[in-house]
DRENNU-36719 format. One record per residue (C-alpha): residue number from 1; x, y, z. Coordinates in steps of 0.2 Angstrom, whole numbers, plus 5000, padded with zeros to 4 digits. Layout:
<sites>
{nr NUM	xx X	yy Y	zz Z}
...
</sites>
This chain:
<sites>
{nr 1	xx 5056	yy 5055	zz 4880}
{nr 2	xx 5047	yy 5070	zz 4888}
{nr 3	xx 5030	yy 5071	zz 4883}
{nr 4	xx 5021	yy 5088	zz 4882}
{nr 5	xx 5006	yy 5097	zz 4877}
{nr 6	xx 4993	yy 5111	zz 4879}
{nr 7	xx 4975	yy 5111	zz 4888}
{nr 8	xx 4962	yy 5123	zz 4889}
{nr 9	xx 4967	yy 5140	zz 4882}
{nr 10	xx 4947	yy 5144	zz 4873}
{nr 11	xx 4932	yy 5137	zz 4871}
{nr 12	xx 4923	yy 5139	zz 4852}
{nr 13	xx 4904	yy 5141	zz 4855}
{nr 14	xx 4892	yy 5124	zz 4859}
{nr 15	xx 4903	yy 5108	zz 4857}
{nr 16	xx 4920	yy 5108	zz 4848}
{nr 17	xx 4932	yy 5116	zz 4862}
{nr 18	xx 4952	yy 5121	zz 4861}
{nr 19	xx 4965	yy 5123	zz 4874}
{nr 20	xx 4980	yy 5130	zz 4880}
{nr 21	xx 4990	yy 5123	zz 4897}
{nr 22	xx 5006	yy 5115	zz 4894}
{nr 23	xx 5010	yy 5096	zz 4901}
{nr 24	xx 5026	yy 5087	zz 4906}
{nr 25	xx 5029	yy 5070	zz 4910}
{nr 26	xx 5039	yy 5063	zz 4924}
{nr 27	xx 5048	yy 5048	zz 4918}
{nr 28	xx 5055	yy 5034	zz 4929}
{nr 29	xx 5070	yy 5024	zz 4930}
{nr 30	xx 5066	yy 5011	zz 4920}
{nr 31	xx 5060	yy 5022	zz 4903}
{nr 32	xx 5042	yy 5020	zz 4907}
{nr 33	xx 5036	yy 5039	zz 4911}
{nr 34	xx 5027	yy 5043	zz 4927}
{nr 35	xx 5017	yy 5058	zz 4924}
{nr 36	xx 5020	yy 5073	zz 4932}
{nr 37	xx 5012	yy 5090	zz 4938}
{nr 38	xx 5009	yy 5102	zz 4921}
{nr 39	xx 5018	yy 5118	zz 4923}
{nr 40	xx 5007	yy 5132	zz 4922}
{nr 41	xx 5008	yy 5146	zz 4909}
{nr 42	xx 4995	yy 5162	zz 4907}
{nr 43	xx 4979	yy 5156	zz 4899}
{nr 44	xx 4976	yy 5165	zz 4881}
{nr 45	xx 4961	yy 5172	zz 4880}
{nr 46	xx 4954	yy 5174	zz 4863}
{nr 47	xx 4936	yy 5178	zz 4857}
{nr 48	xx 4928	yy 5163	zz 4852}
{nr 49	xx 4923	yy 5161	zz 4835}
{nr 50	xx 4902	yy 5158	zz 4834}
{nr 51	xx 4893	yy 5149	zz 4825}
{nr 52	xx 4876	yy 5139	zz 4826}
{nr 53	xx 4872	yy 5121	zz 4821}
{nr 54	xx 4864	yy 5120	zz 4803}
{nr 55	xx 4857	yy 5101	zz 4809}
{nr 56	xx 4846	yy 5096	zz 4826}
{nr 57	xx 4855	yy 5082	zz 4835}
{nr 58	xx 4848	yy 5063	zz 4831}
{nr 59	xx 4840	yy 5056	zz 4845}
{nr 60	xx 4852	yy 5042	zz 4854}
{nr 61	xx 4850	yy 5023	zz 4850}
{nr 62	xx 4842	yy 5015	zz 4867}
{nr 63	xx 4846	yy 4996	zz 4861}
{nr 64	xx 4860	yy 4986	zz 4868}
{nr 65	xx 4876	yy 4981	zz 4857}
{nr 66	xx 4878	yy 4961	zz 4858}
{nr 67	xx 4893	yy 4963	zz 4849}
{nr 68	xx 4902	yy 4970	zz 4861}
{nr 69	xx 4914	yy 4961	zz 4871}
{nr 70	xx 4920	yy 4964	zz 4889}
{nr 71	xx 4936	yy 4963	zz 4891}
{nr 72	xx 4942	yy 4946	zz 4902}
{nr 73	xx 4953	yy 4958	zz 4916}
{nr 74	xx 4933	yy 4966	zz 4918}
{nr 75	xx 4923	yy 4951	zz 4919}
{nr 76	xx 4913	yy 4952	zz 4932}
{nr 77	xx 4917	yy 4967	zz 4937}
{nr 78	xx 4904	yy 4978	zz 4925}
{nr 79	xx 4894	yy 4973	zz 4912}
{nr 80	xx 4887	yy 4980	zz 4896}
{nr 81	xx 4870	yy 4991	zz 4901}
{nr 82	xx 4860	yy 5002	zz 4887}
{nr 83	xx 4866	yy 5008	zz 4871}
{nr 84	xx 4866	yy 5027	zz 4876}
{nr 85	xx 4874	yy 5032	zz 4861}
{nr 86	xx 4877	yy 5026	zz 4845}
{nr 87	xx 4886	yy 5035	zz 4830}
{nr 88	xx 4893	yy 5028	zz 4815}
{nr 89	xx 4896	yy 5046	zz 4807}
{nr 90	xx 4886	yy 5044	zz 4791}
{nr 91	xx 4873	yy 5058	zz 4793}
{nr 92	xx 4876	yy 5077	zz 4803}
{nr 93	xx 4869	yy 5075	zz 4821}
{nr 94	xx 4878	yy 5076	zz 4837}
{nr 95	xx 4893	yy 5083	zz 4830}
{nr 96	xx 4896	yy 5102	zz 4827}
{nr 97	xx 4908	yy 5106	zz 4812}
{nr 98	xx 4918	yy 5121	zz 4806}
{nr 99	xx 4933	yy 5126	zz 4799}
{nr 100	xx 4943	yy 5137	zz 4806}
{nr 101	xx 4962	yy 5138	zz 4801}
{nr 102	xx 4969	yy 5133	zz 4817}
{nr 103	xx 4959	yy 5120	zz 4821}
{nr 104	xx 4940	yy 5110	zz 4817}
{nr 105	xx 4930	yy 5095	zz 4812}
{nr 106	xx 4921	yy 5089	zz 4796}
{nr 107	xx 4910	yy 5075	zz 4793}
{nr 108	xx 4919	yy 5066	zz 4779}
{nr 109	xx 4914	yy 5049	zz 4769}
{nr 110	xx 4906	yy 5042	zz 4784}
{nr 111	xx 4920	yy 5047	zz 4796}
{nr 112	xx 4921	yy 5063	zz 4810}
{nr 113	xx 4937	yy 5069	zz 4805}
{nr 114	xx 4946	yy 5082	zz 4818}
{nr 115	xx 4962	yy 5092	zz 4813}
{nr 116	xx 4973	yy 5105	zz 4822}
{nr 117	xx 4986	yy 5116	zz 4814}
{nr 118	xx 4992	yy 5124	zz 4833}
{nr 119	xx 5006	yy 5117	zz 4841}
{nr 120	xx 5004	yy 5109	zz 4860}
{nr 121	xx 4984	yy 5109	zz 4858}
{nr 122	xx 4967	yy 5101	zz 4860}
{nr 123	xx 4953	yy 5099	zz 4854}
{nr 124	xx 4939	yy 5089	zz 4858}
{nr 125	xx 4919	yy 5087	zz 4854}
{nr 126	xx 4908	yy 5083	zz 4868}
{nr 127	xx 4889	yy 5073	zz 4861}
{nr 128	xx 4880	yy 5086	zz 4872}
{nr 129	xx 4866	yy 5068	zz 4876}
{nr 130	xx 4875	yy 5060	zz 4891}
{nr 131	xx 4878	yy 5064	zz 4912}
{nr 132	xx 4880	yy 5047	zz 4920}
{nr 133	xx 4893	yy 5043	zz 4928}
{nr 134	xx 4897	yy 5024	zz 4923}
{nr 135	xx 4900	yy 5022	zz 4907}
{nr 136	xx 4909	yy 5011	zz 4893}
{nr 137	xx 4914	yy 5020	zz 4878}
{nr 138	xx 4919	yy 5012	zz 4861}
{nr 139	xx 4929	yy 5020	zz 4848}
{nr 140	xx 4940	yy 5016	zz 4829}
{nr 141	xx 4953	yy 5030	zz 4826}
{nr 142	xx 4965	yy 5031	zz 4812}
{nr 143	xx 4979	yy 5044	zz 4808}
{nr 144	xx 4974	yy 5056	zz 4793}
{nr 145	xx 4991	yy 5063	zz 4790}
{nr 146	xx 5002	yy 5075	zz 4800}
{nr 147	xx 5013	yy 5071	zz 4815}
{nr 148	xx 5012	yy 5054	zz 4823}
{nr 149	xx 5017	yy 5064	zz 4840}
{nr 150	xx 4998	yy 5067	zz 4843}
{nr 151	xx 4985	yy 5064	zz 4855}
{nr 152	xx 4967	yy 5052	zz 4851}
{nr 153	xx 4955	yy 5047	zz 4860}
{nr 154	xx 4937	yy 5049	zz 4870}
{nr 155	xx 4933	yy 5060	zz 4886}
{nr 156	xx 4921	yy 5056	zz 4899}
{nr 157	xx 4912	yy 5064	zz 4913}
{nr 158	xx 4912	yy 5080	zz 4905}
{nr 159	xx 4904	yy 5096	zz 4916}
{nr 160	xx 4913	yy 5110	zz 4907}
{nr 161	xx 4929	yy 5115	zz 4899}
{nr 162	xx 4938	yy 5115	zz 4917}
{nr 163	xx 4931	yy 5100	zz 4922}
{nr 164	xx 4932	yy 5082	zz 4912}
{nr 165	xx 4943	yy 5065	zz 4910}
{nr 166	xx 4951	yy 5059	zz 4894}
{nr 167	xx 4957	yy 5042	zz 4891}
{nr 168	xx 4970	yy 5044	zz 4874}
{nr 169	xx 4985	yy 5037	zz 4865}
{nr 170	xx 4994	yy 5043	zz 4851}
{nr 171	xx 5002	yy 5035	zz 4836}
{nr 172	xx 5020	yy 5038	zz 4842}
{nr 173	xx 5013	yy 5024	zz 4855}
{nr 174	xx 5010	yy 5035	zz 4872}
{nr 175	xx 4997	yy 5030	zz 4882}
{nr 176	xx 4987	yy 5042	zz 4895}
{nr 177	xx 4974	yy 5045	zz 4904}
{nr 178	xx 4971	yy 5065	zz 4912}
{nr 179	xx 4961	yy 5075	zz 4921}
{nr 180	xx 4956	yy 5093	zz 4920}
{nr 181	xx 4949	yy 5098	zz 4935}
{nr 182	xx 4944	yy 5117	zz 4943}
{nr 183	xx 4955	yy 5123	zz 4925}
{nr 184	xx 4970	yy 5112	zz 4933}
{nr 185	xx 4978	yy 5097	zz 4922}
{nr 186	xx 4986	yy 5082	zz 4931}
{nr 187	xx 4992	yy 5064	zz 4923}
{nr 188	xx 4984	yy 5052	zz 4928}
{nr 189	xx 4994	yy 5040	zz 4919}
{nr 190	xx 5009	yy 5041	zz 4905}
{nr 191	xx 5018	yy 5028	zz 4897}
{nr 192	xx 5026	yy 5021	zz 4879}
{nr 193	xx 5016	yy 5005	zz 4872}
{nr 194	xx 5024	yy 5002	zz 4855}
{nr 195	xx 5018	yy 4985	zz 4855}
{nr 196	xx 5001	yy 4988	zz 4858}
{nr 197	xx 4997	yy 5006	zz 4850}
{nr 198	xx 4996	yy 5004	zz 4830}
{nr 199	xx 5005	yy 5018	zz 4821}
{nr 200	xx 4989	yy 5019	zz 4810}
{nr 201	xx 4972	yy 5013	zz 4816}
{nr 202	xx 4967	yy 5008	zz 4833}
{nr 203	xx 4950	yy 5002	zz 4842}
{nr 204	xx 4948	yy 5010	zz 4858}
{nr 205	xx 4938	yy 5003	zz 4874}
{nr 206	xx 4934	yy 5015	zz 4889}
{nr 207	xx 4927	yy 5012	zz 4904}
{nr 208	xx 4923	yy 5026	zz 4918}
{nr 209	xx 4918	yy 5015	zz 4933}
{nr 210	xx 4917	yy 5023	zz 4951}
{nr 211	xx 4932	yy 5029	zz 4953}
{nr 212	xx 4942	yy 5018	zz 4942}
{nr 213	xx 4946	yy 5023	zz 4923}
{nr 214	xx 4954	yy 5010	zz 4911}
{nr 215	xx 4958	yy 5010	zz 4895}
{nr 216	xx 4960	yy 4998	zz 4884}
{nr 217	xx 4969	yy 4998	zz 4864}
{nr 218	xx 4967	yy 4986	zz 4854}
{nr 219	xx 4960	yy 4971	zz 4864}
{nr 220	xx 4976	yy 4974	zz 4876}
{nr 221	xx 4975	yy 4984	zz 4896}
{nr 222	xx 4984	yy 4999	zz 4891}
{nr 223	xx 4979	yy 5008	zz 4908}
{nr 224	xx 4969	yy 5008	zz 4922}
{nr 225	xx 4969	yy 5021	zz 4938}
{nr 226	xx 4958	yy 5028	zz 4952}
{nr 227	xx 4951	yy 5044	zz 4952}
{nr 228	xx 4936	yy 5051	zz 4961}
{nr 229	xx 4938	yy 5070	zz 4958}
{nr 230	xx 4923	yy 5069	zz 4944}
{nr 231	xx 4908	yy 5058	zz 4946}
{nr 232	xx 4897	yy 5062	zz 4932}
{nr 233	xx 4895	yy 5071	zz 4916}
{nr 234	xx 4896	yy 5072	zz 4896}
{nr 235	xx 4907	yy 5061	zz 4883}
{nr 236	xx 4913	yy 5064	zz 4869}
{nr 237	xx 4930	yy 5065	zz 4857}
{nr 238	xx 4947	yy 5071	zz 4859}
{nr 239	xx 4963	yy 5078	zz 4850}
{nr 240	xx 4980	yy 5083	zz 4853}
{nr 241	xx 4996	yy 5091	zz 4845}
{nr 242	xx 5013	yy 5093	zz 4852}
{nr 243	xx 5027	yy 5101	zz 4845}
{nr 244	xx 5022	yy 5098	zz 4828}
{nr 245	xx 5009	yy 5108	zz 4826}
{nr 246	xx 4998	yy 5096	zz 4811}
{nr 247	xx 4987	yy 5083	zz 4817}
{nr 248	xx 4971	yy 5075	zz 4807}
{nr 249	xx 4961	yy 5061	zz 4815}
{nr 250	xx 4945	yy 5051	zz 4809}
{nr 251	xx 4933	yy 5044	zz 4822}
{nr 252	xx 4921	yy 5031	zz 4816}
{nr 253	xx 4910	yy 5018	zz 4825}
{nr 254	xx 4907	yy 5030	zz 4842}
{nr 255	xx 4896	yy 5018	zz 4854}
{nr 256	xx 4893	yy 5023	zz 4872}
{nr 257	xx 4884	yy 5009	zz 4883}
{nr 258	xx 4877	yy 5011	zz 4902}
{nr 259	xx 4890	yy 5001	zz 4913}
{nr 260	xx 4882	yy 4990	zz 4924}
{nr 261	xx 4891	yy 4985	zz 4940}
{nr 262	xx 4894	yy 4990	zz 4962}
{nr 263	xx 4906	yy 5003	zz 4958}
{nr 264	xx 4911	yy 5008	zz 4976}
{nr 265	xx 4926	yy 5022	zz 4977}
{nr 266	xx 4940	yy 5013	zz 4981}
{nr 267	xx 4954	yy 5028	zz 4984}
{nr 268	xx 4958	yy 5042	zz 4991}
{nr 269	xx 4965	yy 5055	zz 4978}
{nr 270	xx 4970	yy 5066	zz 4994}
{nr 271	xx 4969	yy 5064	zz 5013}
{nr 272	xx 4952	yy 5077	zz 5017}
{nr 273	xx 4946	yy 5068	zz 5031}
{nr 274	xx 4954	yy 5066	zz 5047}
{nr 275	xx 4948	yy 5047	zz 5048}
{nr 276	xx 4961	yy 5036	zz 5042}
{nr 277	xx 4974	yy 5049	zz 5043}
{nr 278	xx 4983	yy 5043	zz 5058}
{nr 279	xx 4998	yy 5030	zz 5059}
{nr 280	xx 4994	yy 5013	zz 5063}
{nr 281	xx 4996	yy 5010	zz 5081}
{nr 282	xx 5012	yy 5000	zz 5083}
{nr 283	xx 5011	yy 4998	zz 5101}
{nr 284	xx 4995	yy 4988	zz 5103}
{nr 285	xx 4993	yy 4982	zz 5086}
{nr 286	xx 5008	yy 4975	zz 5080}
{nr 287	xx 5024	yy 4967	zz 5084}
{nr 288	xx 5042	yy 4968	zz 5077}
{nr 289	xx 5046	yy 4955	zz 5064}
{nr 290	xx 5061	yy 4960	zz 5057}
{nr 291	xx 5074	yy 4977	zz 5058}
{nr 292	xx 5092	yy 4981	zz 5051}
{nr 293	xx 5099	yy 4996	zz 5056}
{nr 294	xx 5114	yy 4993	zz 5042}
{nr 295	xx 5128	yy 4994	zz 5053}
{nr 296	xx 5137	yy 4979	zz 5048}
{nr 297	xx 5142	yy 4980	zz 5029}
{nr 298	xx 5135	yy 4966	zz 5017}
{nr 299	xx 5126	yy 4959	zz 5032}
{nr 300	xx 5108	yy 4950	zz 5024}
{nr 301	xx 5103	yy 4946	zz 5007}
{nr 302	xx 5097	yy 4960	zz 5001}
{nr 303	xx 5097	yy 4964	zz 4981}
{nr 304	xx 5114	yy 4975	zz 4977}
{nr 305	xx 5121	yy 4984	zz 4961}
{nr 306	xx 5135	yy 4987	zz 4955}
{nr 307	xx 5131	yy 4993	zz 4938}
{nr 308	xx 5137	yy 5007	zz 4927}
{nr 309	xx 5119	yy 5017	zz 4931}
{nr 310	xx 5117	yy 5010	zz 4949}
{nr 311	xx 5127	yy 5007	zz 4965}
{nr 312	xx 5123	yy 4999	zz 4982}
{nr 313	xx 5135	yy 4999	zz 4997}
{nr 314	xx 5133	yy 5001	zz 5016}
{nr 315	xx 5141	yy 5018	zz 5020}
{nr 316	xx 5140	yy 5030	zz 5035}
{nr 317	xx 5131	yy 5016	zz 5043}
{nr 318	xx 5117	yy 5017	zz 5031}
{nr 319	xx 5111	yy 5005	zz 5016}
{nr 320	xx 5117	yy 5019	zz 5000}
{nr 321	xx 5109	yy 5020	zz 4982}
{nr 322	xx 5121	yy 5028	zz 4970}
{nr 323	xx 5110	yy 5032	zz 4955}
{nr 324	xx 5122	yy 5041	zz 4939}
{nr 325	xx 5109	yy 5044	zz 4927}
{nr 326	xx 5090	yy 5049	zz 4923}
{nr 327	xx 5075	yy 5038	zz 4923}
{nr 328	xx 5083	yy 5023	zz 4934}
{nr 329	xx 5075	yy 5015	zz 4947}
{nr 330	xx 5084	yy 5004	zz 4960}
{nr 331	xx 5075	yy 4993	zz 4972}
{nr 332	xx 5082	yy 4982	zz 4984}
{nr 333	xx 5071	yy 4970	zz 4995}
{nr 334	xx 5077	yy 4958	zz 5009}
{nr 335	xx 5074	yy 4942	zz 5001}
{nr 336	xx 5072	yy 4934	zz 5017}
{nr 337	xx 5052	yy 4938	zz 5019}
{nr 338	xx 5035	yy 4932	zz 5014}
{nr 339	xx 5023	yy 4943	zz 5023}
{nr 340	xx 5004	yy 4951	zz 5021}
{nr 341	xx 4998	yy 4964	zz 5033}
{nr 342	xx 5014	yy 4974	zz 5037}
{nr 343	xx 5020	yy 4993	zz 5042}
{nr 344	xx 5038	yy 4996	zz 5036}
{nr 345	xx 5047	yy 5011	zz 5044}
{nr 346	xx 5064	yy 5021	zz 5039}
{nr 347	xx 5075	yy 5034	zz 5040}
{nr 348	xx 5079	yy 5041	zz 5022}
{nr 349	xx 5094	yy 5053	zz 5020}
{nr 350	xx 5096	yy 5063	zz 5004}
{nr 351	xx 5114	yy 5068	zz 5000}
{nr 352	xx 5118	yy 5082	zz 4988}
{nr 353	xx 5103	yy 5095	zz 4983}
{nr 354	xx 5096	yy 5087	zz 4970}
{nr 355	xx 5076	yy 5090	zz 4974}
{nr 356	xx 5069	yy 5079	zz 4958}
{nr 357	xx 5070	yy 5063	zz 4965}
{nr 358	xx 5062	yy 5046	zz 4970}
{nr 359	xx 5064	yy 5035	zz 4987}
{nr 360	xx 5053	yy 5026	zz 4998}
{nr 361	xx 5049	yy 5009	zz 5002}
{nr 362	xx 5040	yy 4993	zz 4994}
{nr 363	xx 5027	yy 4980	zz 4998}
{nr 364	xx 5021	yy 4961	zz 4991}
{nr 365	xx 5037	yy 4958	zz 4983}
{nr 366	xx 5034	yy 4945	zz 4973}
{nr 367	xx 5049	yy 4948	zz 4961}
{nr 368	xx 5057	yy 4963	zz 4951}
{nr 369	xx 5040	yy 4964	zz 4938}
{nr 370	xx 5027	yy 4962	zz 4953}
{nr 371	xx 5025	yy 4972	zz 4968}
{nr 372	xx 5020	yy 4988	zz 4976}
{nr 373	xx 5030	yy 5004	zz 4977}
{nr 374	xx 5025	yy 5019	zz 4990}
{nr 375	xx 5038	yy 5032	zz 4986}
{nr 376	xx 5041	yy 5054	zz 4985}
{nr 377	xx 5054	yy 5065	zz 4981}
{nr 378	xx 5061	yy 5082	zz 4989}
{nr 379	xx 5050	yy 5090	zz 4975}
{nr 380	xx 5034	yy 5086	zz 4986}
{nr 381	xx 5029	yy 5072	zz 4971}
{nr 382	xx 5021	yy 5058	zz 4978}
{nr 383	xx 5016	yy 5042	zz 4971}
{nr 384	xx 5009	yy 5025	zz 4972}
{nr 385	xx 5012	yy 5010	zz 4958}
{nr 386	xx 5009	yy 4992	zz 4956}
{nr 387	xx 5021	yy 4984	zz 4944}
{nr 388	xx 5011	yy 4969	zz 4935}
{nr 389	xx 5023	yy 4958	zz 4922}
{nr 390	xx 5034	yy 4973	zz 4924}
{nr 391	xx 5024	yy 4986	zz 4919}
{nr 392	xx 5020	yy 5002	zz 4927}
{nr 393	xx 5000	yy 5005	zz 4934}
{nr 394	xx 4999	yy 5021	zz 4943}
{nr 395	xx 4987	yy 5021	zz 4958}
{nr 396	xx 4991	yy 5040	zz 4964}
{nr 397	xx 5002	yy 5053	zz 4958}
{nr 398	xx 5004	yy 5071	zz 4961}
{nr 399	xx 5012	yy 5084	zz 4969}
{nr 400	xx 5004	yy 5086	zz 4987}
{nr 401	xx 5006	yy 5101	zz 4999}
{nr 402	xx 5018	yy 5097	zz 5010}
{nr 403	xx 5035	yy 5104	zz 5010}
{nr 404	xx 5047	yy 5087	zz 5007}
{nr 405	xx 5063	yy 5097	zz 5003}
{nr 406	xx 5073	yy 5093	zz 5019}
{nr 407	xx 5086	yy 5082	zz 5018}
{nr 408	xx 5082	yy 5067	zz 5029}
{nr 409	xx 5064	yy 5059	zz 5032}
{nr 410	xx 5056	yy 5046	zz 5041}
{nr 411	xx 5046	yy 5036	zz 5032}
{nr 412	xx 5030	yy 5023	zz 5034}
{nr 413	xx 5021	yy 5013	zz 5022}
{nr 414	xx 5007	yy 5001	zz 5028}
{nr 415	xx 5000	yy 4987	zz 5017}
{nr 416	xx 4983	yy 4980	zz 5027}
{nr 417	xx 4973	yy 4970	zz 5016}
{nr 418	xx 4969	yy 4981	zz 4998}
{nr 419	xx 4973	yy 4996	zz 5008}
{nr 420	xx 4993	yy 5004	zz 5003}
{nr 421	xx 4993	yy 5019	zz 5013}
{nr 422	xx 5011	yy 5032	zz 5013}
{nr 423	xx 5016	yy 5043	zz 5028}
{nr 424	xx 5029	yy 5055	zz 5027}
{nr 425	xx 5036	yy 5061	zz 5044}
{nr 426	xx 5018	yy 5054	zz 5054}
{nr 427	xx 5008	yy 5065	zz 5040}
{nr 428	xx 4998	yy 5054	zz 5027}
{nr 429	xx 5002	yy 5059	zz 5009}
{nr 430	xx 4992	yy 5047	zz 5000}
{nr 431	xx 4981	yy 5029	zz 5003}
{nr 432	xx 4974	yy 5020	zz 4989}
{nr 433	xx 4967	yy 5002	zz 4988}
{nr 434	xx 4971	yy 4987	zz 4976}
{nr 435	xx 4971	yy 4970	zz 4976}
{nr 436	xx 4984	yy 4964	zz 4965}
{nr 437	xx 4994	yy 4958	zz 4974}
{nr 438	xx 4991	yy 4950	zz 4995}
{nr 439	xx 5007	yy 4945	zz 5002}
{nr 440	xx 5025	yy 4947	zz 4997}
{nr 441	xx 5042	yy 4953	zz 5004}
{nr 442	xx 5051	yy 4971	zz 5006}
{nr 443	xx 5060	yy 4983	zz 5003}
{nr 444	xx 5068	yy 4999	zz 4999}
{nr 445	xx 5065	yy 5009	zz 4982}
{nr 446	xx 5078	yy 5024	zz 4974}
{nr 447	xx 5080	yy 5032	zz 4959}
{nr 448	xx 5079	yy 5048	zz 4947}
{nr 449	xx 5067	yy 5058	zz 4935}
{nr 450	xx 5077	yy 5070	zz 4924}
{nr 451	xx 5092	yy 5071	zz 4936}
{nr 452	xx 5106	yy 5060	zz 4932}
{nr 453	xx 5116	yy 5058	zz 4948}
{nr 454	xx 5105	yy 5055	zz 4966}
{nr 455	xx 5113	yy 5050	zz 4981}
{nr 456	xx 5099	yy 5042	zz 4994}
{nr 457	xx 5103	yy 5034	zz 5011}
{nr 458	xx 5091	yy 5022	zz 5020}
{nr 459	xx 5093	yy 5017	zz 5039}
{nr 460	xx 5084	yy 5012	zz 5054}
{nr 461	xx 5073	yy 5000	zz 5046}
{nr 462	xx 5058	yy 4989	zz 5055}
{nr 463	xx 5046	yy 4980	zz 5048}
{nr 464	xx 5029	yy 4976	zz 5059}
{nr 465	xx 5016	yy 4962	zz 5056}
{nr 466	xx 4999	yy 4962	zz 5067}
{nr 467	xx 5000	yy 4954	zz 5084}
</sites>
């Protein structure tokens, strides 16, 4: 299902702001939606409608919440500082209301209750008492009425209305977490979670570390991704419509504590510096551990399809993925290897002029729910996933700058301790660290987004472990 929905179109005066800058989502092969780049529309400019706050702000609770309970995935990694804010909703304070036909916000029996009536928008609330940068925010939401396609949920690090994260989900069980940075929106991370989303009332737990945002719904990891585009700034509350233009949301029980923890930056969003941009040095470092250059058919054990969505053969001297419809993904590994550090090199041919695709190359295999994936398309869309217990964590996504349209690429991936780095013809397109996973075997990765037929070839392959 293709997600989308509106950003940043005006702002209403002090802290309730609207929007207006469309969003689609990228799914991958296995119906779990990658996100993708927003296509841009005309902002709309319209005069914001004044008005002032009747009520001064309450002054923020400064004692710390021993109710509050760090999820096990975080333990040890930040724990629970000062009570920065505290807000049950029972009395006018932080929160601006009004009532505007399109959109608003009321204080209502003890709950801040936030409604649109504008198709693909949002709106959101900032508290107007908060610029740090580590934070864990605590949240109950429940569905009022309107369209269960909606978007919920908290922002943090908040500068303006060009610049903030939100971590959401909505009661049709999509899961996200955004950025709007310089007035541009990008995904972070986009996925279904029926299982864990409930279609009426969920408690939401957000934590802005460093450069690591995760979000939790329900007790459960619903996401967690790297960022570092935005270090500091405001939090606040969040909601989105799509098609359907009627949403109403009640927010109740809003606590925001000081995260305590060594947040180091972990990532790199994009490759700025020219440290760490060069290829590894395969001459002096590392020695050949294993190569197939797929001349002889069937030769290995590596994974094969024949399915009515898939097909793998060894054609034109290549290994050949046969992909016949959207939102598949194909992954073959050898099977034969069990390896840590490692570079992996290939030759990728596409075949056909479908640009909106996905190949490259794999790393820690353990199985087909666990491993790494460092892979682009012809669309100049670059990404980085672990698969965990078969689900999808994005740890870089986005369309980069370089022109990946030809039709054959050689391509490197390098897995050296928690660093995944992805090198597209020599160039670096994206390095990010993680330690899920330390060892495992390799292989090659295909598939489609909205296309329903791509034909990728993979040759040449070598595979390098340190000498």
């Amino acid at each position: 299902m293709k997600k989308k929905s509106c950003l940043i179109g005006f702002v209403l005066m002090f802290v309730l702001g609207a929007c207006s800058v469309p969003k689609l989502v990228k799914n991958d092969p296995t119906a779990t939606p990658k996100p993708i780049e927003p296509t841009t529309v005309p902002t709309i400019q319209v005069e914001p409608t004044a008005f002032v706050p009747t009520i001064a702000p309450t002054e923020a609770s400064t004692e710390t919440a021993p109710d509050f309970v760090v999820p096990a995935d975080l333990e040890g990694v930040v724990s629970v500082g000062e009570n920065i804010l505290s807000e049950t909703f029972d009395e006018a304070g932080l929160w601006i209301t009004s009532d505007d036909p399109e959109f608003g916000a009321s204080l209502i029996d003890g709950v801040y209750r936030m409604y649109l009536n504008k198709a693909n928008w949002m709106v959101w609330s900032e508290s107007g008492r908060i610029t740090s940068g580590d934070i864990i925010m605590d949240l109950d939401t429940v569905f009022v009425s309107g369209a269960t396609e909606n978007n919920q949920g908290m922002i943090c690090r908040y500068i303006d209305d060009e610049n903030f994260y939100m971590l959401t989900v909505g009661n049709d069980g999509w899961v996200e977490i955004m950025k709007v940075v310089q007035d541009e929106q990008s995904s972070l991370f986009g996925e279904f979670m029926k299982d864990i989303v409930d279609p009426v009332t969920n408690h939401l737990q957000g934590f802005c570390l460093g450069d690591r945002l995760v979000l939790y719904i329900n007790g459960i990891l619903g996401a967690d991704v790297r960022d570092s585009d935005l270090a500091f700034g405001d939090a606040g509350l969040i909601i989105g419509s799509y098609d359907d233009p009627q949403v109403t949301i009640d927010f109740d029980n809003f606590n925001v504590y000081e995260a305590l923890g060594d947040f180091a930056t972990a990532s790199t969003a994009e490759p700025a510096a020219e440290d760490g941009r060069s290829l590894p040095d395969l001459v002096n470092d590392w020695e050949l551990n294993y190569s197939d250059n797929f001349d002889t058919p069937n030769s290995g054990n590596w994974t094969s399809y024949d399915e009515d969505d898939a097909v793998t053969t060894w054609r034109n001297g290549r290994f050949a993925f046969d992909v016949y419809d959207s939102k598949i993904t194909a992954i073959s590994a050898t099977n034969e290897l069990t390896l840590t550090d490692v570079v992996v090199e290939a030759d990728i041919y596409r075949v056909g002029d479908q640009l909106e695709n996905d190949m490259g190359l794999i790393c820690r295999y353990q199985d087909t729910d666990n491993y790494y994936s460092l892979s682009f398309g012809n669309d100049n869309y670059v990404t980085i996933y672990k698969t965990v217990d078969g689900d999808w964590i994005s740890l870089f996504n986005k369309f980069v700058e370089t022109d990946l349209s030809a039709d054959y690429h050689k391509v490197t991936i390098s897995c050296i301790g928690t660093e995944l780095a992805l090198y597209v013809d020599n160039q670096l397109q994206a390095k990010v660290n993680d330690s899920e996973f330390a060892t495992g075997d390799i292989g090659l990765i295909a598939g489609t987004y909205e296309s329903d037929r791509v034909t990728l070839e993979f040759d040449n392959l070598t595979v390098y472990i340190p000498k």
